[in-house]
SERO-499265 format. One line per 2 residues: number of its first residue (from 0); their letters; for each residue x, y, z of C-alpha. Coordinates in pm, 1 decimal, padded with zeros to 6 digits. Example, Ala and Ser with C-alpha at 12.3 -4.5 7.8 and 13.67 -1.06 7.14 Angstrom:
BEGIN
0	AS	01230.0 -00450.0 00780.0  01367.0 -00106.0 00714.0 .
This chain:
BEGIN
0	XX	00000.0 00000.0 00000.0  00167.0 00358.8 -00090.1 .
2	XX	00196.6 00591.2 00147.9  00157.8 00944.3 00087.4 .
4	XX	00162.6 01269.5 00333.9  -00034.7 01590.2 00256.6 .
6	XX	00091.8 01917.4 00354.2  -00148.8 02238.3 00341.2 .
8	XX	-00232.8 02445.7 00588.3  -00598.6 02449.3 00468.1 .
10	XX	-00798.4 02243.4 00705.3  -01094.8 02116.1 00419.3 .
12	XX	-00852.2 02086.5 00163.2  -00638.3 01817.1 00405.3 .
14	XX	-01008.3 01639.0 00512.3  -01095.1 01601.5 00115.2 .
16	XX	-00763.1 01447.7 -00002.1  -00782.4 01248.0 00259.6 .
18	XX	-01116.5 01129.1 00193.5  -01029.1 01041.6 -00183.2 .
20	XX	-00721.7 00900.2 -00103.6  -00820.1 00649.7 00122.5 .
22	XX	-01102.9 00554.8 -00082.4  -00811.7 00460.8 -00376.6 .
24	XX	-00655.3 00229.8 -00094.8  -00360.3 00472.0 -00036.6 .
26	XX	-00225.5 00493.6 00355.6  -00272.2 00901.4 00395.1 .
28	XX	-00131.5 01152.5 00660.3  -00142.3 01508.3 00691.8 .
30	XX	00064.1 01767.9 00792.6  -00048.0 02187.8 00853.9 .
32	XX	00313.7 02301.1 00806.5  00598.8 02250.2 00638.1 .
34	XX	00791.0 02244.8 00972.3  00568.8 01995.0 01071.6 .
36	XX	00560.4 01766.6 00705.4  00909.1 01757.5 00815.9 .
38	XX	00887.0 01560.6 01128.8  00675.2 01339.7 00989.8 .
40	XX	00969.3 01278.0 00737.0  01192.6 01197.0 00990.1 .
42	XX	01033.6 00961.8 01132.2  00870.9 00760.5 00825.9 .
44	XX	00859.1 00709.7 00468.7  00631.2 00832.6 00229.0 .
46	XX	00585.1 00697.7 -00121.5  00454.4 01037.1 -00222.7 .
48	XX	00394.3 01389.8 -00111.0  00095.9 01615.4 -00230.7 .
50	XX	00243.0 01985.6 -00122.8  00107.8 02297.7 -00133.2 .
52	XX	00328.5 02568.0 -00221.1  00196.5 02861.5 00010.0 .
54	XX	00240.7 02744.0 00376.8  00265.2 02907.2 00717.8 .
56	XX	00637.1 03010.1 00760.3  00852.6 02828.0 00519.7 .
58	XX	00658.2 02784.4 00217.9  00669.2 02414.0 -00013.1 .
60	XX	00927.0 02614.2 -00246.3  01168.1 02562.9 00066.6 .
62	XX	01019.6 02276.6 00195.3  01132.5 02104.0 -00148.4 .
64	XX	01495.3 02286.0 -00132.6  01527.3 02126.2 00215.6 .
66	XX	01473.3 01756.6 00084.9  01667.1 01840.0 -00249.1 .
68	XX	01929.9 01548.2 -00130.3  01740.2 01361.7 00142.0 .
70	XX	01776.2 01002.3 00149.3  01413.2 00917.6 00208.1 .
72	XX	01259.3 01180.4 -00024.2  00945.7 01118.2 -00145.0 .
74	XX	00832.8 01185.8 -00508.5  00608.9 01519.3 -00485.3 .
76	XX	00305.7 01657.0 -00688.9  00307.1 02037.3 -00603.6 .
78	XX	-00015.5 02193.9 -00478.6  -00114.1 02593.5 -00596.7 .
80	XX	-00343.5 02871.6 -00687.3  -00019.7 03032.4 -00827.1 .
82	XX	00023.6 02960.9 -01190.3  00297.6 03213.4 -01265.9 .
84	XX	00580.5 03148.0 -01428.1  00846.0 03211.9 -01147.4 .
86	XX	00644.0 02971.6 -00884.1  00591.5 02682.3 -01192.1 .
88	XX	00968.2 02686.5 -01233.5  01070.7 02679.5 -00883.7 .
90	XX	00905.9 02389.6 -00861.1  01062.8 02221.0 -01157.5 .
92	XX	01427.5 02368.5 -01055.9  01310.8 02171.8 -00653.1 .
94	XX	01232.9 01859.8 -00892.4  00838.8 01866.3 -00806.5 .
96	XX	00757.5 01535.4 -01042.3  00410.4 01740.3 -01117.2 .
98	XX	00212.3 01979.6 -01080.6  -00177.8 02084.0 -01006.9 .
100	XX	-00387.2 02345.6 -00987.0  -00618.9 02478.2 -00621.6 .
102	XX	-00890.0 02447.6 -00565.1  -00789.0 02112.5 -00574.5 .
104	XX	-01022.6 01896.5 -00850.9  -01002.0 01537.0 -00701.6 .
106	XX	-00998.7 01341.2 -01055.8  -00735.2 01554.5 -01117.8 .
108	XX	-00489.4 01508.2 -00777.8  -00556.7 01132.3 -00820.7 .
110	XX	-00407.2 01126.6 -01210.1  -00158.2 01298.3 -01123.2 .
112	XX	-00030.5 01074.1 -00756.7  -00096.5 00765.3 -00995.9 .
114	XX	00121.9 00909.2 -01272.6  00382.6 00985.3 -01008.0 .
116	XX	00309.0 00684.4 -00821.6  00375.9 00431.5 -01166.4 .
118	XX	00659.1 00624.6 -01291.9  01021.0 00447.4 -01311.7 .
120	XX	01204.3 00457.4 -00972.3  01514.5 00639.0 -01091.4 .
122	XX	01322.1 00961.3 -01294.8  01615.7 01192.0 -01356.4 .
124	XX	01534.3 01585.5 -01311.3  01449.6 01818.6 -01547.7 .
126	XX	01721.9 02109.5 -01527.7  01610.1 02481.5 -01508.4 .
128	XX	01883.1 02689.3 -01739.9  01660.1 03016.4 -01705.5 .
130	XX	01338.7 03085.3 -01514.9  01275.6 03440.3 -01665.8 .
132	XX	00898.3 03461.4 -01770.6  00988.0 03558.4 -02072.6 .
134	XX	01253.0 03306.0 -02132.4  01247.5 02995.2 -01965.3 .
136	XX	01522.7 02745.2 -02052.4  01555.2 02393.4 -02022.0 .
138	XX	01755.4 02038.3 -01991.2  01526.3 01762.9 -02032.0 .
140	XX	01593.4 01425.2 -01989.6  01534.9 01189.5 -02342.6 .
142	XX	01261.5 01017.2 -02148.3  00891.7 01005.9 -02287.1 .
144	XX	00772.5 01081.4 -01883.8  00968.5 01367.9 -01890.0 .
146	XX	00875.3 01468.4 -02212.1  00502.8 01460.6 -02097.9 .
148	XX	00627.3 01651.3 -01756.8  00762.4 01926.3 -01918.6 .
150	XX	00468.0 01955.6 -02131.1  00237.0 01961.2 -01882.3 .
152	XX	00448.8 02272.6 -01656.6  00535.1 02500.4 -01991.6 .
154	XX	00153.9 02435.3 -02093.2  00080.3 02679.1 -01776.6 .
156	XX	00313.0 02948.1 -01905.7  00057.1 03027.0 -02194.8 .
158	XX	-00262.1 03017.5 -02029.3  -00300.9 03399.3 -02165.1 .
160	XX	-00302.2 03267.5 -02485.1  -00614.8 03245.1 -02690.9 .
162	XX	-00747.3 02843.4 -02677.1  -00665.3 02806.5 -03014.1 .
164	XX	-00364.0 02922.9 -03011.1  -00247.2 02737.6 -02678.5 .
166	XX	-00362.5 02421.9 -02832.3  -00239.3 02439.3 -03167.8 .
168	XX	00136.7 02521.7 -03052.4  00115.3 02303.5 -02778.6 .
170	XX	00033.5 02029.8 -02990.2  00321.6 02113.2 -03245.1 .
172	XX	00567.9 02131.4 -02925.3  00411.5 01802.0 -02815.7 .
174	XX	00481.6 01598.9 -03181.5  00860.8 01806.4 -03277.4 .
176	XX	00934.2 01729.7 -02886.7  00905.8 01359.9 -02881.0 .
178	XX	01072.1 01366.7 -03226.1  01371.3 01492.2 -03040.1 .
180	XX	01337.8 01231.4 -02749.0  01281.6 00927.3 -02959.1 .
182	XX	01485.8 00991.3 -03266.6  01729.2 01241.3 -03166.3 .
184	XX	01819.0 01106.5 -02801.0  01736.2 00747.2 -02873.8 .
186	XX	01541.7 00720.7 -02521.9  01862.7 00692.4 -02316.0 .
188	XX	01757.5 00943.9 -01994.7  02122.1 01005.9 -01981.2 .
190	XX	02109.6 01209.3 -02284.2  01921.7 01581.9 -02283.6 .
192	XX	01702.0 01775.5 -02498.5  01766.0 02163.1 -02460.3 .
194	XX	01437.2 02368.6 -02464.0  01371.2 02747.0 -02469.9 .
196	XX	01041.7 02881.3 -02458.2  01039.1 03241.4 -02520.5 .
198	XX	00759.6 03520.8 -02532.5  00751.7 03905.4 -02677.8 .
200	XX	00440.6 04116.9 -02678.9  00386.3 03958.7 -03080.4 .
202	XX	00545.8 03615.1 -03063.2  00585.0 03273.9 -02907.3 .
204	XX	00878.3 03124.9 -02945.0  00989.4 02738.5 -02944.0 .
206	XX	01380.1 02612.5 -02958.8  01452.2 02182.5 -02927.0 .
208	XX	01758.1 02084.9 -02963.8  01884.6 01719.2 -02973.4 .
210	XX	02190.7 01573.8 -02866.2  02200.3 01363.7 -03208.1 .
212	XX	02345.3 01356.4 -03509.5  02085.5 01492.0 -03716.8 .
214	XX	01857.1 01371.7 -04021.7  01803.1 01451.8 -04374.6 .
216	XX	01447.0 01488.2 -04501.2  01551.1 01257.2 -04791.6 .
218	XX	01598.5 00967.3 -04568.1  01269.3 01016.3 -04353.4 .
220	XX	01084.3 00767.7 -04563.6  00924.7 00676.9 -04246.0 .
222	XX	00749.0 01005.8 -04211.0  00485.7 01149.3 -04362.0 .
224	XX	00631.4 01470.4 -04486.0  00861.5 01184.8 -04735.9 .
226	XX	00533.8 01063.1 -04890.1  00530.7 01148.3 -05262.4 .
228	XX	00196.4 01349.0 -05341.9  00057.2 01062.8 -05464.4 .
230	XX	00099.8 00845.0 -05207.0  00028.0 01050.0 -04881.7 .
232	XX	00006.9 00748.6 -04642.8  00311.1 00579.8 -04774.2 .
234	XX	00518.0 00604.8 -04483.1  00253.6 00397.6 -04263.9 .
236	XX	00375.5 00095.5 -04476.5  00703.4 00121.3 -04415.8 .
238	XX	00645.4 00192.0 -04022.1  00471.8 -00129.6 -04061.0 .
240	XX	00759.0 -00319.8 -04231.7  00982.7 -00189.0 -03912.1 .
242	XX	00802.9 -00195.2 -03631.4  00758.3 00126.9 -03569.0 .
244	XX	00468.1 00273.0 -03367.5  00157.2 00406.8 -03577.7 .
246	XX	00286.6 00797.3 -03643.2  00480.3 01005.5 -03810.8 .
248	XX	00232.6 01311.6 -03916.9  00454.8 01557.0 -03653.2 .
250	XX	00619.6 01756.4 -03856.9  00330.0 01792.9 -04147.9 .
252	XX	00132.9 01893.0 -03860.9  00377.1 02149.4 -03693.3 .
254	XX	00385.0 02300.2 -04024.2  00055.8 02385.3 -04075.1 .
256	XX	00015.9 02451.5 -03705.8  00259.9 02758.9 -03667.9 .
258	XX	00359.0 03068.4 -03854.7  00726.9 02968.8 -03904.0 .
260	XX	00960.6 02638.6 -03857.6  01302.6 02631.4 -03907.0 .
262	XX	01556.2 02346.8 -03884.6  01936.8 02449.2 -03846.6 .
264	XX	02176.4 02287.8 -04070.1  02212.2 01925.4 -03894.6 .
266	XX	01847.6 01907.2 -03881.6  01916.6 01849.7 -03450.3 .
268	XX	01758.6 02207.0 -03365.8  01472.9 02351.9 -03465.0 .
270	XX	01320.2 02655.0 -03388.7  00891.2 02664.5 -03342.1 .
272	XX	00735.3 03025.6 -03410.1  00388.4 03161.8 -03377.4 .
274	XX	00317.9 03495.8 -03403.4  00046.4 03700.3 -03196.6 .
276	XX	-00179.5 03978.4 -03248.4  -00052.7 04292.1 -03039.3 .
């Protein structure tokens, strides 16, 4: 049975995760304060900690800098009503596995503990390189969980986007992303994908870069943007014939998804663009 502790210093909040979480199966305790979350740490394990960031006295933020190399750290899901930028990316630099919005939705808390619960023991961090709002910089690991991870905290930094727009990119990050993770890093968690996420008054910016050796669009025959006119499903044969997952539309769809994509030389960087009405 996992065990997990939840910290907030809001009394109902505390009684209702409780309440779900025990009627999942999960062994649950509760702590007001971060002070107090860790005694409780001390003295047991926990599989998993549901935090909230804004606490009496030393806030989660700290809380999560205090356990940064603790032996007996549990994996955390971060707790908050603050979506900005600077408190999303404190908890990704404090190596919060996820993240979810107050008030708390409880379909939504138990994804996410299950997600964190089922993930591989040894997850390696995501890296903060900048935490600027307006550029945020990143070293992820060539994992598809951390792929979805990162996702799922830079999705929060364009919430004052138009739904359209939001969706659209984010899907185009989403595809060019795992492109970069599968093809370009192989899946080995010891390699990284560099991302930069930048934002001006009139345009969102996307940079991936790979630690591979690059492609050439000629030799992609197992992606759709190599079919010949004539044959626009063509490369769903050939992912057949290799045993290759059912894909391959990501970068026909980035392209008609953005305003501008650009590959650098090696084809191991590419640069995602959408631009915005002032």
């Amino acid at each position: 049975m996992s065990r997990i502790l939840v910290v907030d210093d809001d009394r109902t909040t505390r009684l209702l995760l409780e309440d779900v979480l025990r009627g999942e199966g999960f062994a649950v305790a509760e702590a007001d304060s971060a002070e107090a979350a860790l005694e409780r740490l001390a003295r047991e394990k926990y599989d998993l900690m549901l935090l909230d960031v804004w606490l009496p006295g030393m806030s989660g933020i700290d809380l999560l800098a205090r356990l940064r190399d603790a032996a007996k750290r549990p994996r955390v899901v971060v707790m908050t009503s603050d979506d900005t930028p600077e408190t999303i990316l404190s908890a990704v630099r404090e190596q919060a596995y996820l993240y979810v919005t107050k008030p708390v939705d409880p379909a939504a808390v138990l994804n996410a503990v299950r997600r964190a619960l089922d993930a591989p023991a040894e997850t390696a961090a995501i890296e903060v390189i900048s935490a600027k709002p307006e550029w945020v910089e990143l070293l992820v690991p060539c994992s598809l969980d951390a792929g979805e991870r990162v996702q799922r905290f830079l999705a929060h930094l364009d919430t004052g986007l138009p739904a359209e727009v939001r969706e659209s990119v984010g899907q185009a990050f989403r595809e060019l992303l795992v492109n970069a993770i599968e093809w370009g890093g192989q899946l080995d968690p010891t390699r990284k994908v560099r991302i930069a996420h930048l934002r001006t008054t009139r345009m969102l910016l996307y940079r991936i870069a790979d630690p591979g050796a690059g492609f050439d669009f000629r030799g992609l025959e197992h992606a759709a943007v190599a079919n010949p006119a004539e044959e626009p499903f063509k490369h769903a044969d050939v992912r057949e014939e290799k045993g290759i997952r059912p894909g391959g539309f990501g970068i026909v769809m980035a392209r008609a998804m953005l305003d501008e994509l650009i590959y650098n030389e090696k084809q191991n960087e590419v640069v995602l663009i959408k631009y915005l009405d002032a």
